[in-house]
DRENZA-144336 format. One record per atom (N, C-alpha, C): residue number from 1; residue in one letter; x negated, y negated, z negated. Coordinates in nm, 3 decimals, m for minus. Layout:
<rs>
<r NUM "a" <X Y Z>>
...
</rs>
This chain:
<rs>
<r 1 "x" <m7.221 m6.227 m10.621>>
<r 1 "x" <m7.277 m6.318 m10.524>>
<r 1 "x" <m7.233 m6.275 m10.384>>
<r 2 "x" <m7.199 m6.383 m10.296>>
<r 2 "x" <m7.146 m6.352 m10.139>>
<r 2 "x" <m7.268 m6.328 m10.084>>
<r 3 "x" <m7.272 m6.218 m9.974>>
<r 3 "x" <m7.365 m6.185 m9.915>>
<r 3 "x" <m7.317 m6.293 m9.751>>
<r 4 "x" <m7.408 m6.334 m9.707>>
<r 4 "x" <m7.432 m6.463 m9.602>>
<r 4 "x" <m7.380 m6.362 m9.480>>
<r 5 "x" <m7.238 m6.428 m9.408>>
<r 5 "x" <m7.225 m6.351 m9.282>>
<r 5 "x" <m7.272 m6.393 m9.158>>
<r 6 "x" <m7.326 m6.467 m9.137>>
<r 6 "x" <m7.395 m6.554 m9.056>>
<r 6 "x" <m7.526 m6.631 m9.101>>
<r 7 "x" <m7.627 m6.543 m9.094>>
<r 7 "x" <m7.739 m6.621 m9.174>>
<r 7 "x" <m7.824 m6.708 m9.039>>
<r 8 "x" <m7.819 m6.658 m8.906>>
<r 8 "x" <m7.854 m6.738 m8.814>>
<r 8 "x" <m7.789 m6.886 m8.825>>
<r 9 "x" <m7.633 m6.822 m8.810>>
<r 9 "x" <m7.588 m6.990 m8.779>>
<r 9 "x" <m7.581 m7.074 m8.935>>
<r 10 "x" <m7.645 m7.013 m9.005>>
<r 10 "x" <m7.637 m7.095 m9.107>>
<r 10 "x" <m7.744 m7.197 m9.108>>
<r 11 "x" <m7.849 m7.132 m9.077>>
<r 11 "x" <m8.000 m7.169 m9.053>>
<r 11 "x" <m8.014 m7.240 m8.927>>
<r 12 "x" <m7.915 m7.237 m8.822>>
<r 12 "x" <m7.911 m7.384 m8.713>>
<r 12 "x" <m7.818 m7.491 m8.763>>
<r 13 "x" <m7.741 m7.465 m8.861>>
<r 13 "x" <m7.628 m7.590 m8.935>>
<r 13 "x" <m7.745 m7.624 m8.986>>
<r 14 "x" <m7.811 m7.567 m9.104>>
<r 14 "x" <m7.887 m7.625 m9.159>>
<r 14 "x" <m7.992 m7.719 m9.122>>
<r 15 "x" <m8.062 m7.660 m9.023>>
<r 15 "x" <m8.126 m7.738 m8.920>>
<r 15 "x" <m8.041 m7.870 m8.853>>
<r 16 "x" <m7.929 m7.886 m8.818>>
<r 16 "x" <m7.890 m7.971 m8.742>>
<r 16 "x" <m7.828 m8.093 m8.866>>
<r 17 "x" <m7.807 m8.099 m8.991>>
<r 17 "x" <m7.815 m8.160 m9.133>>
<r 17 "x" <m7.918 m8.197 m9.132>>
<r 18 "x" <m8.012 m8.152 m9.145>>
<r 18 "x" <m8.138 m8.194 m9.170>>
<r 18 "x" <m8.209 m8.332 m9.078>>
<r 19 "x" <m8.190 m8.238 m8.940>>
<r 19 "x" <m8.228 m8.373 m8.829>>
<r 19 "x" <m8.128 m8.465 m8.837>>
<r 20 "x" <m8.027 m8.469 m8.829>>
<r 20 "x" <m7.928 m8.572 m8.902>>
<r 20 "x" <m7.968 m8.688 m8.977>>
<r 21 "x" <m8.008 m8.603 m9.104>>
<r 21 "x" <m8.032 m8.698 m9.206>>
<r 21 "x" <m8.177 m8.752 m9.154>>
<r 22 "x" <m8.257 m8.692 m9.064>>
<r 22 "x" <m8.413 m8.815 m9.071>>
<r 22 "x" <m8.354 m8.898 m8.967>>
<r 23 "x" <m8.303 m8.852 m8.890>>
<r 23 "x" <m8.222 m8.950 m8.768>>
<r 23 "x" <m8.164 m9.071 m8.827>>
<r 24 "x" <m8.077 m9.045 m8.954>>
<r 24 "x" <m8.027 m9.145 m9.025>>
<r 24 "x" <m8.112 m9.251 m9.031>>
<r 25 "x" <m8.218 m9.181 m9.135>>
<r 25 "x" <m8.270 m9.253 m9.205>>
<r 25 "x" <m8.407 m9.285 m9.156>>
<r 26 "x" <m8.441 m9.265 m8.982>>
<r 26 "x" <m8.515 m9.390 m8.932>>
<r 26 "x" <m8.433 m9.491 m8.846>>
<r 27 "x" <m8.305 m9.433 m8.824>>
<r 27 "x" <m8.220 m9.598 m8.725>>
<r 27 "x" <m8.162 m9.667 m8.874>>
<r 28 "x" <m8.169 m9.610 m8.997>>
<r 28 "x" <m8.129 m9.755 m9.102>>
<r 28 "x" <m8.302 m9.796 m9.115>>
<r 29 "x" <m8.385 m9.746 m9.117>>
<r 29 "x" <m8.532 m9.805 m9.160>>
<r 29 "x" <m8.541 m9.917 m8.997>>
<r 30 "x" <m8.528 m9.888 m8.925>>
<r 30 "x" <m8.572 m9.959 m8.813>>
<r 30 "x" <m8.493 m10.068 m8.789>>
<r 31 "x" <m8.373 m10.062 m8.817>>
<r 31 "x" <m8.279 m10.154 m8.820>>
<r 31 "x" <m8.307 m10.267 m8.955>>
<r 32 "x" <m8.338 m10.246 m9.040>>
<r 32 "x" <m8.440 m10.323 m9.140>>
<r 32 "x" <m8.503 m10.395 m9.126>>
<r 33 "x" <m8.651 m10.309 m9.061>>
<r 33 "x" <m8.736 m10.341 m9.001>>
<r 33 "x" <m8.708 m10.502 m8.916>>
<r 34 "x" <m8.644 m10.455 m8.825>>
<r 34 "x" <m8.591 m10.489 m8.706>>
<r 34 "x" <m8.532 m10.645 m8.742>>
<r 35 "x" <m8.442 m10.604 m8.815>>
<r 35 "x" <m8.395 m10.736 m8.897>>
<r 35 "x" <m8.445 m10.844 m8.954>>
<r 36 "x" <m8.540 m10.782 m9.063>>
<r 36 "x" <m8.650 m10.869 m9.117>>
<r 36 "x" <m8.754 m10.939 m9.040>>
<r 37 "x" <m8.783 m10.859 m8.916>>
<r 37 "x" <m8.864 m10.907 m8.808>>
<r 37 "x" <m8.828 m11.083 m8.749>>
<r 38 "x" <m8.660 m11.024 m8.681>>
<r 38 "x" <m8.585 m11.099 m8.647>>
<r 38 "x" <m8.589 m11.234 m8.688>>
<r 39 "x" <m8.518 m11.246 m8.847>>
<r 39 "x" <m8.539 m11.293 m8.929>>
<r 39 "x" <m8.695 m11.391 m8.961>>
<r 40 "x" <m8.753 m11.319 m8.978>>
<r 40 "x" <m8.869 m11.394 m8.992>>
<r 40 "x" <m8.978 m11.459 m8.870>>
<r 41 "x" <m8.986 m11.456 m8.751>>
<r 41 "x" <m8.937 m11.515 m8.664>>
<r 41 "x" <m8.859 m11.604 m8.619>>
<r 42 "x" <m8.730 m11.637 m8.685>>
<r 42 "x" <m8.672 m11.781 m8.683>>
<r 42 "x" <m8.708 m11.837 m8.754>>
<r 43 "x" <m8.774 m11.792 m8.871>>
<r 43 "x" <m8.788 m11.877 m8.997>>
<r 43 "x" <m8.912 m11.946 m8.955>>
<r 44 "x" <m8.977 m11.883 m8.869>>
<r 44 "x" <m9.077 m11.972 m8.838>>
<r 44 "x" <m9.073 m12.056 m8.704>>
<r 45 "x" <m9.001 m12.033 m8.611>>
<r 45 "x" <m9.001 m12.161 m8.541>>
<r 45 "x" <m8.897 m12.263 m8.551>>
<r 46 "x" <m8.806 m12.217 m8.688>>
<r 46 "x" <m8.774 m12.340 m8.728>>
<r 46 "x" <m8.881 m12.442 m8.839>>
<r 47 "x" <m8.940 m12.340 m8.867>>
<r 47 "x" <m9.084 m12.430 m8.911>>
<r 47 "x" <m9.056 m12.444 m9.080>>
<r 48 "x" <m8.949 m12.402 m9.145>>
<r 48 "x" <m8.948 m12.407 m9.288>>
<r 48 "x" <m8.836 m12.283 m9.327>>
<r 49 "x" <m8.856 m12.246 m9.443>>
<r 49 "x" <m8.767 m12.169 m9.478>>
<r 49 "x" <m8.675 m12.230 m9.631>>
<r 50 "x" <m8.551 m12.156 m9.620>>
<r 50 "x" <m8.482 m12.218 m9.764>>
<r 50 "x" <m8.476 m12.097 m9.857>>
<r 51 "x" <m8.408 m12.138 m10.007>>
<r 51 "x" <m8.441 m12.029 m10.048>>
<r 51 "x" <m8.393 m11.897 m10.018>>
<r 52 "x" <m8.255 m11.952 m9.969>>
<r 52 "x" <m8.134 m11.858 m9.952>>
<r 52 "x" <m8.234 m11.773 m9.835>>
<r 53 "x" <m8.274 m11.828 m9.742>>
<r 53 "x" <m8.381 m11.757 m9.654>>
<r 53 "x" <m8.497 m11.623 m9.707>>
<r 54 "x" <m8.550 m11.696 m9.807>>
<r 54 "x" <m8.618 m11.634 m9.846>>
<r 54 "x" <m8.588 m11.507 m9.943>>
<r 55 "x" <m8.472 m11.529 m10.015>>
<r 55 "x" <m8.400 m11.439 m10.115>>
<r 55 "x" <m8.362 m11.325 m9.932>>
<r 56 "x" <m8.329 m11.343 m9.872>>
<r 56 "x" <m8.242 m11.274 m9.703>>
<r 56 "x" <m8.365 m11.144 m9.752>>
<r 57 "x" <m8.519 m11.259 m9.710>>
<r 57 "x" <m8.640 m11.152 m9.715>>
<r 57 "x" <m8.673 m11.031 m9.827>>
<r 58 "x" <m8.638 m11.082 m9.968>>
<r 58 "x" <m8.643 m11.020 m10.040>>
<r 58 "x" <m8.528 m10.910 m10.063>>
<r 59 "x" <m8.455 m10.912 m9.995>>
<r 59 "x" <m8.301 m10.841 m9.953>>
<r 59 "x" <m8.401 m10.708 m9.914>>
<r 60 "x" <m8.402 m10.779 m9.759>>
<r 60 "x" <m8.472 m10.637 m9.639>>
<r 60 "x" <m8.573 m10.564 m9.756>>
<r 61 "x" <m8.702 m10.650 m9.806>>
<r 61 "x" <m8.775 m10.562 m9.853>>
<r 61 "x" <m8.719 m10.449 m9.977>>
<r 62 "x" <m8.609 m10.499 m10.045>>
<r 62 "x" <m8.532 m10.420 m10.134>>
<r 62 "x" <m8.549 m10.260 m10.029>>
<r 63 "x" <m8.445 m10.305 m9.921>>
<r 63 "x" <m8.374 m10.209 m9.859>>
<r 63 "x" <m8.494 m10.094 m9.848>>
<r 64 "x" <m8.575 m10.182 m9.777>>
<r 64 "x" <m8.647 m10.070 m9.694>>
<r 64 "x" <m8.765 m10.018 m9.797>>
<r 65 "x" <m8.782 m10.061 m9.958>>
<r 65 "x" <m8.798 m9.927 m9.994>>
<r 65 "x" <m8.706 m9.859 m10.078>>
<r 66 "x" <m8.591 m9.894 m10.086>>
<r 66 "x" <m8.506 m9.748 m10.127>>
<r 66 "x" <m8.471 m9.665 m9.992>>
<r 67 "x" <m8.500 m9.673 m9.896>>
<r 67 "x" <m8.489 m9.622 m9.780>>
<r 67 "x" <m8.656 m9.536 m9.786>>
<r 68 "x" <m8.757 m9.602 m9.818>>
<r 68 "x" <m8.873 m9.495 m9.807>>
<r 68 "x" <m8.878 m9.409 m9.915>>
<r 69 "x" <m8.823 m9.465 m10.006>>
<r 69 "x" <m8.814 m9.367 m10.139>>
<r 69 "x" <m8.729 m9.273 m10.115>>
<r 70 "x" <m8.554 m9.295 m10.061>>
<r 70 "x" <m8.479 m9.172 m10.029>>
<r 70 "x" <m8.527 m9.099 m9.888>>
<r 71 "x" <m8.641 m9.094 m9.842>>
<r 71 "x" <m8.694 m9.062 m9.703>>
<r 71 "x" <m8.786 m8.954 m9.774>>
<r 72 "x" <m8.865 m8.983 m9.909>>
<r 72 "x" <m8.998 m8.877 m9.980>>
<r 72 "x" <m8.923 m8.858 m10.080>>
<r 73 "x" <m8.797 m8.850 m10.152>>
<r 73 "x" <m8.794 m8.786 m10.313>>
<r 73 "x" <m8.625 m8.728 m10.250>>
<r 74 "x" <m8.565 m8.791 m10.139>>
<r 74 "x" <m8.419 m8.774 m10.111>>
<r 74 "x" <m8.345 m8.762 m10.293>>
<r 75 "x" <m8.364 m8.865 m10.292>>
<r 75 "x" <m8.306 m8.912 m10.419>>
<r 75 "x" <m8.300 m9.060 m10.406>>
<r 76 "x" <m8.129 m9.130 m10.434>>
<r 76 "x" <m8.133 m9.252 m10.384>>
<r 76 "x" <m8.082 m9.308 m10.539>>
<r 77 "x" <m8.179 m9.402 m10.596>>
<r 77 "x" <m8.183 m9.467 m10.738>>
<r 77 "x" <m8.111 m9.567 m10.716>>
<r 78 "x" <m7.984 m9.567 m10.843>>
<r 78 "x" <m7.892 m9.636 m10.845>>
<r 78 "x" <m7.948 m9.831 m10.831>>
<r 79 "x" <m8.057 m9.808 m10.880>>
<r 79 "x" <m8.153 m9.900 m10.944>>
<r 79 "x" <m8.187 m10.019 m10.809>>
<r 80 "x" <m8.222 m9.944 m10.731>>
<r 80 "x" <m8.209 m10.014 m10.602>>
<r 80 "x" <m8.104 m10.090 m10.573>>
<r 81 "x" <m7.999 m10.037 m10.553>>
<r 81 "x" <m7.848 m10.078 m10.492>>
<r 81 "x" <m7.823 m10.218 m10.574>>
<r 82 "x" <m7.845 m10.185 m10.745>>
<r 82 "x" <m7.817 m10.275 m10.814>>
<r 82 "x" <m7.922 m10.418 m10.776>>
<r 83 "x" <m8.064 m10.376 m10.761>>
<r 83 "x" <m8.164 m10.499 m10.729>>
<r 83 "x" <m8.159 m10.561 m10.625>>
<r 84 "x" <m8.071 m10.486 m10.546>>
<r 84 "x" <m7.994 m10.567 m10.413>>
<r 84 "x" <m7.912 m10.670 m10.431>>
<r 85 "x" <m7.804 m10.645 m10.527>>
<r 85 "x" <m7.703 m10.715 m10.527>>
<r 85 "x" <m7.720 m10.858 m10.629>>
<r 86 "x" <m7.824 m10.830 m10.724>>
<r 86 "x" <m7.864 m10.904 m10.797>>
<r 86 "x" <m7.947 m10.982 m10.722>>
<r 87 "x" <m8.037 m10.984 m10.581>>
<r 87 "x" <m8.031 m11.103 m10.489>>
<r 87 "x" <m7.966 m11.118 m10.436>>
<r 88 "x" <m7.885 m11.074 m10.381>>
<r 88 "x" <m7.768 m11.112 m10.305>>
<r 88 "x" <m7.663 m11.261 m10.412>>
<r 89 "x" <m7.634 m11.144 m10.520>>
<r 89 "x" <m7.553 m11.296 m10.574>>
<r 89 "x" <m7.612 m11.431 m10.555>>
<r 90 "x" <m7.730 m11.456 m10.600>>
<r 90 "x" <m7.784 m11.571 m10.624>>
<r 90 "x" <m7.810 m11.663 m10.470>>
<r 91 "x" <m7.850 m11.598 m10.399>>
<r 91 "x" <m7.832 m11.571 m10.213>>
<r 91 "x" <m7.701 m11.667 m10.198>>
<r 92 "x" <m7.607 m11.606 m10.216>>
<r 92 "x" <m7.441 m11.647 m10.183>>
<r 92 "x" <m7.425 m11.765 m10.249>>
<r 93 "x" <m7.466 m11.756 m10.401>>
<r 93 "x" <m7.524 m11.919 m10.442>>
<r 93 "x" <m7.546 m12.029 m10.418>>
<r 94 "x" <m7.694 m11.981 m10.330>>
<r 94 "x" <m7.753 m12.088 m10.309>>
<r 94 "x" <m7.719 m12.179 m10.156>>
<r 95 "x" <m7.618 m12.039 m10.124>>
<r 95 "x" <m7.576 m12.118 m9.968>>
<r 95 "x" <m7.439 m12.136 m9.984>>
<r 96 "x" <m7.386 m12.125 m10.056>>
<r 96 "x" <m7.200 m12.190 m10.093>>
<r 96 "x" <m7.206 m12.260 m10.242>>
<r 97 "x" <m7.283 m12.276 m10.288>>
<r 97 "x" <m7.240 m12.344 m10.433>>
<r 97 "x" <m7.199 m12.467 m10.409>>
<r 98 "x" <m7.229 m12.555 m10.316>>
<r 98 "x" <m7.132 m12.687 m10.280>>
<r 98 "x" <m6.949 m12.616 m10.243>>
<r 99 "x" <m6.971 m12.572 m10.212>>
<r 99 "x" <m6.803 m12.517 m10.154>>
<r 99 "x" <m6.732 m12.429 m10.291>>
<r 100 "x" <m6.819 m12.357 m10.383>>
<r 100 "x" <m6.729 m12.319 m10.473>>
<r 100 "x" <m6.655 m12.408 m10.606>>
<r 101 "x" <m6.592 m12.338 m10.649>>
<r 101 "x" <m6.524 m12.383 m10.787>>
<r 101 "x" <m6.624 m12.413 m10.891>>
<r 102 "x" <m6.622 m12.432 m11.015>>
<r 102 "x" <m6.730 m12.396 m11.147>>
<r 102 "x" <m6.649 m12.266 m11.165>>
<r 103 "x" <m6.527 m12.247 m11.151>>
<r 103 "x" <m6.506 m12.109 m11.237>>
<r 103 "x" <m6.540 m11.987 m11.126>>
<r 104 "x" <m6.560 m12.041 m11.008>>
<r 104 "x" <m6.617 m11.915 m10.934>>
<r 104 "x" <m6.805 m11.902 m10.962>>
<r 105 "x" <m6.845 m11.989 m11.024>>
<r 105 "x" <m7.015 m11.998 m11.001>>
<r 105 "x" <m7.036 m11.925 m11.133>>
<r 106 "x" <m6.961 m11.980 m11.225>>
<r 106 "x" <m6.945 m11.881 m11.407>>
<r 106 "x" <m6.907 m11.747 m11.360>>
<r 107 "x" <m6.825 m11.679 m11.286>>
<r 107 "x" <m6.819 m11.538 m11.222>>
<r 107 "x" <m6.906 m11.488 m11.173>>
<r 108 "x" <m6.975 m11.562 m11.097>>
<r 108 "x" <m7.096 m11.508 m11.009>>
<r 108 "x" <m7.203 m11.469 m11.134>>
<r 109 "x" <m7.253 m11.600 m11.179>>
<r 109 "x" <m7.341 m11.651 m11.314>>
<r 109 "x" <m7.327 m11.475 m11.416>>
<r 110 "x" <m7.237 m11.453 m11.431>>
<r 110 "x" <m7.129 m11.334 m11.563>>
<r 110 "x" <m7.221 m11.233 m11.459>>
<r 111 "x" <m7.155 m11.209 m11.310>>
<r 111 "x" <m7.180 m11.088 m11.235>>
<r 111 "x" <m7.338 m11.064 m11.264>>
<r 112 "x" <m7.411 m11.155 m11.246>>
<r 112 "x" <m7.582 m11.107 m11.234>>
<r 112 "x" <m7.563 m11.088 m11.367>>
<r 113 "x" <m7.541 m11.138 m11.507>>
<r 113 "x" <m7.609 m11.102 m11.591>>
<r 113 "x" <m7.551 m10.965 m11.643>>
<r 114 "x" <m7.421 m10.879 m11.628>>
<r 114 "x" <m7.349 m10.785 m11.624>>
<r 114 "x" <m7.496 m10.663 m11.530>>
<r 115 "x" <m7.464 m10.735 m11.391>>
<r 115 "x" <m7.577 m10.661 m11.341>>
<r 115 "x" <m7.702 m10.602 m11.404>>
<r 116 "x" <m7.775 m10.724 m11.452>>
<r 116 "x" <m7.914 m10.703 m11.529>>
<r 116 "x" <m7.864 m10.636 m11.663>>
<r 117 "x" <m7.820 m10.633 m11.725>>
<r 117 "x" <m7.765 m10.542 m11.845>>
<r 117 "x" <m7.766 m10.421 m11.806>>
<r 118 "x" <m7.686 m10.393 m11.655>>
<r 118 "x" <m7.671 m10.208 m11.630>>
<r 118 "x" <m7.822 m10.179 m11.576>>
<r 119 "x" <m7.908 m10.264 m11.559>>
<r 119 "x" <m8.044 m10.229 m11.493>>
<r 119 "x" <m8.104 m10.184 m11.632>>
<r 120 "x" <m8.107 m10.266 m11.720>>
<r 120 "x" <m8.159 m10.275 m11.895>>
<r 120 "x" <m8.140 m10.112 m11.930>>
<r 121 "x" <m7.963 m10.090 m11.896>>
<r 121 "x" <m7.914 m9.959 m11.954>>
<r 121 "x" <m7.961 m9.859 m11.947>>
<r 122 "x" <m8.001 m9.847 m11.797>>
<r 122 "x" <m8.016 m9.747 m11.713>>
<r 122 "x" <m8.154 m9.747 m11.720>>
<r 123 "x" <m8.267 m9.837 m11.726>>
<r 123 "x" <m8.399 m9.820 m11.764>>
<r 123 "x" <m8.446 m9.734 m11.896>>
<r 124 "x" <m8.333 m9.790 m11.997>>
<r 124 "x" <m8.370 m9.763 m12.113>>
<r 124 "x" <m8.318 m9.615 m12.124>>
<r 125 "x" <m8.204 m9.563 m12.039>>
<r 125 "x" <m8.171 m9.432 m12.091>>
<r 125 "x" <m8.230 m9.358 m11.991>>
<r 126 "x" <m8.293 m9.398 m11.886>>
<r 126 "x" <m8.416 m9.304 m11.797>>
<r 126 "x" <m8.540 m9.275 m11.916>>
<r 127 "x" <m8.555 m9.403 m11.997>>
<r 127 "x" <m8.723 m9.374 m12.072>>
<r 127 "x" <m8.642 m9.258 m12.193>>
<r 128 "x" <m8.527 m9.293 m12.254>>
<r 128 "x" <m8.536 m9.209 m12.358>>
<r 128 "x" <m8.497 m9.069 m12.293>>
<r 129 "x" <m8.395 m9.039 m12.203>>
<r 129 "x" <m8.420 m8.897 m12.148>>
<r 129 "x" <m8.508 m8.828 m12.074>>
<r 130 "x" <m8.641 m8.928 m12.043>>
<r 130 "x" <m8.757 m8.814 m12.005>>
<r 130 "x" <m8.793 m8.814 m12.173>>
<r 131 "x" <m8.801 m8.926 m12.274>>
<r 131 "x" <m8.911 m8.879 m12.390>>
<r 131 "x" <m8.858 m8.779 m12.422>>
<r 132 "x" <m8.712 m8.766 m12.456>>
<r 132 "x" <m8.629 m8.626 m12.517>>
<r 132 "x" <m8.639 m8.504 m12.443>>
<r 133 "x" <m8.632 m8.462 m12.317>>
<r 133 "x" <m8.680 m8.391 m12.233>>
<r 133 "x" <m8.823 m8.354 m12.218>>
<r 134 "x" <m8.950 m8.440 m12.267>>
<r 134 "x" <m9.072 m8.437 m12.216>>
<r 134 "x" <m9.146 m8.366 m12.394>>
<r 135 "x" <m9.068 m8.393 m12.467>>
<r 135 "x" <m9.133 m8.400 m12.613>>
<r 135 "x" <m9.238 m8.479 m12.633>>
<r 136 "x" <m9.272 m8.608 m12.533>>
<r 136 "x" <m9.412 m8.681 m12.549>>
<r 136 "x" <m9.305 m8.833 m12.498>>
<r 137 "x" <m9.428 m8.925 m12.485>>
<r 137 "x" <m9.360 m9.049 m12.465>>
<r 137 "x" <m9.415 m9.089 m12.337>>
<r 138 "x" <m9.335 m9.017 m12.248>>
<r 138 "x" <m9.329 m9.033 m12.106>>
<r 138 "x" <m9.289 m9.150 m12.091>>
<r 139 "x" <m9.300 m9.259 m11.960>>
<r 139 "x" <m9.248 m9.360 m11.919>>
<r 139 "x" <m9.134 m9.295 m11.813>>
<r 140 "x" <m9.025 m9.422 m11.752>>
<r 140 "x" <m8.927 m9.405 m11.682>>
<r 140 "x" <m8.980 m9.392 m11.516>>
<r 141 "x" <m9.087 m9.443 m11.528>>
<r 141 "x" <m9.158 m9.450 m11.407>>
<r 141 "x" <m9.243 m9.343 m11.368>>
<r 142 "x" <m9.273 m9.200 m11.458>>
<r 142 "x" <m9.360 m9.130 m11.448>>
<r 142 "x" <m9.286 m9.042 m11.370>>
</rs>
């Protein structure tokens, strides 16, 4: 094992990583925030919202909790990213499906359900590697 030749300046790098990363990760939370605010605020003095609008909302709220979750576990679940994009497609949908092809809407259509399959995957092999790991029948959520 290397013995540390600099254990001070290791311990102000370390420190300056650290503030980094909460720095990060309150100008992406606020910027969220910020957004969705924005956002919802036009939606109301235009006085109705569409869906594509409303899917926008369900976007931000995605974000901002895999953003509070990687803020308390600093662990960022693939699971998120994916439940993003799986509104998002339908999003892009609902505000270009006059302008696309059929064979681009069957791509899109393929993409979410491809999507929801790796969510399926990945649920199901979170529950069976805590039960195998736990020797009991832990959930994926525990």
């Amino acid at each position: 094992m290397q013995e540390k030749k600099f254990p001070l300046l290791e311990k102000i790098g370390d420190s300056l990583v650290d503030g980094f990363h909460l720095l990060g990760l309150f100008v992406i939370g606020a910027t969220i925030v910020w957004s969705a605010i924005f956002k919802y605020i036009a939606l109301m003095q235009s006085g109705h919202a569409a869906l594509d609008d409303i899917l926008l909302l369900f976007i931000y709220l995605e974000m901002g909790a895999m953003v509070g979750i990687y803020f308390k576990t600093h662990r960022l679940q693939v699971t998120f990213l994916i439940y993003i994009a799986i509104t998002a497609l339908p999003r892009f949908l609902a505000v270009d499906v006059k302008e696309l092809e059929m064979y681009s809407v069957v791509m899109i259509a393929a993409a979410i359900l491809i999507l929801t399959l790796a969510v399926l995957t990945l649920q199901f092999s979170s529950f069976s590697y805590i039960r195998s790991e736990s020797g009991k029948g832990a959930t994926a959520t525990d």
